[in-house]
C-alpha positions in Angstrom: 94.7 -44.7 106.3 92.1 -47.3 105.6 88.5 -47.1 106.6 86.2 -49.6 108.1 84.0 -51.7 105.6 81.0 -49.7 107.7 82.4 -46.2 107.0 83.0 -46.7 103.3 79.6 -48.1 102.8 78.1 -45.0 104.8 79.7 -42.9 102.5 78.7 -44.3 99.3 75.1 -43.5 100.1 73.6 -40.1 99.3 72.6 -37.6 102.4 68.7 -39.1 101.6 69.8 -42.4 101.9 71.6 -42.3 105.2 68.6 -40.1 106.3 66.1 -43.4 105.7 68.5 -45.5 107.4 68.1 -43.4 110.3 64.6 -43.1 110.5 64.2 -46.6 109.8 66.1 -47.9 111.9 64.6 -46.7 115.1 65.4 -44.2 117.5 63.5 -41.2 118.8 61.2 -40.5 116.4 60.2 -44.4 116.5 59.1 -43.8 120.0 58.0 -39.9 120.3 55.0 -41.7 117.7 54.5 -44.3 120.0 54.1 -41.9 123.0 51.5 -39.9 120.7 49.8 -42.8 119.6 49.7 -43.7 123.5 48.6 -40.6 124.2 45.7 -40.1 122.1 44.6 -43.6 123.0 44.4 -42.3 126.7 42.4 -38.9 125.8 39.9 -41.3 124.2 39.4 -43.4 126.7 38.9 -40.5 128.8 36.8 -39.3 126.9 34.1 -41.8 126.6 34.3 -43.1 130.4 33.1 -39.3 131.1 30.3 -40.0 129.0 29.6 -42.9 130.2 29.5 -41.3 133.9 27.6 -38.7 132.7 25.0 -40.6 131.0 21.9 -40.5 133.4 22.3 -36.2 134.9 22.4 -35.5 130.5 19.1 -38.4 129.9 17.8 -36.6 133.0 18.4 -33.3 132.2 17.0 -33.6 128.4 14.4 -35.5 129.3 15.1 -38.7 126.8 14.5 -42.4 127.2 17.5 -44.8 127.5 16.6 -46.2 123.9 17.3 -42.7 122.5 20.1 -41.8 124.3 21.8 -45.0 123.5 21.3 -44.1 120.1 22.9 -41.0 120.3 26.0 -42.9 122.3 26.5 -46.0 120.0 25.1 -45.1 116.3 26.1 -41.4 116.4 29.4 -41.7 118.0 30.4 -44.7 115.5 28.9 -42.3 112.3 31.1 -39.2 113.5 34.3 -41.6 113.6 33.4 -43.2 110.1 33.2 -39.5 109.3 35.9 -38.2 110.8 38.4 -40.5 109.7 37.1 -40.8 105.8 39.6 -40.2 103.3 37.5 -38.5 100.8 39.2 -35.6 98.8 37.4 -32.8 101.3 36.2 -34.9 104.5 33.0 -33.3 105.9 34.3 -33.1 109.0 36.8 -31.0 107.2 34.1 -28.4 105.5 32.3 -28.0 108.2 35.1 -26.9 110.3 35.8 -24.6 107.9 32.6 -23.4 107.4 31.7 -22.7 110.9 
């Protein structure tokens, strides 16, 4: 009985192999990281369009000008993502979280 030129090729290749062919090639996994992706896109937006409604009841509340707050917003926010996403040997993010 002869096999296709497909099957015999398929079967040359080691269990890994066919593994990576797999993966690579598309599939559900492909888009289950594209859902997460998508989803942690939407959490961040979220995120910062709360803050940005919330932004005069906290400037209120603490008693800050809009100079400082925006500091806090802009310069802070950007210096905990550099932070966050550094990829340093032990990110402080990291230790801290484990500290505390």
């Amino acid at each position: 009985m002869m096999q296709s030129n497909a099957a015999q090729a398929d079967e040359s290749l080691d269990p890994a192999e066919r593994n990576v062919d797999r993966w690579v090639s598309g599939g559900a996994p492909g888009w289950t990281a594209v859902g997460l992706l998508g989803f942690l896109f939407a959490v961040s937006f979220v995120d910062r369009m709360i803050l940005a409604l919330l932004i005069d009841p906290i400037r209120l509340d603490l008693g800050v000008s809009e100079t400082q707050l925006g500091l806090v917003f802009g310069a802070g926010f950007s210096v905990a993502y550099v932070l966050a996403g550094c990829r340093w040997p032990t990110s402080p993010i990291a230790v801290i979280a484990a500290h505390y």
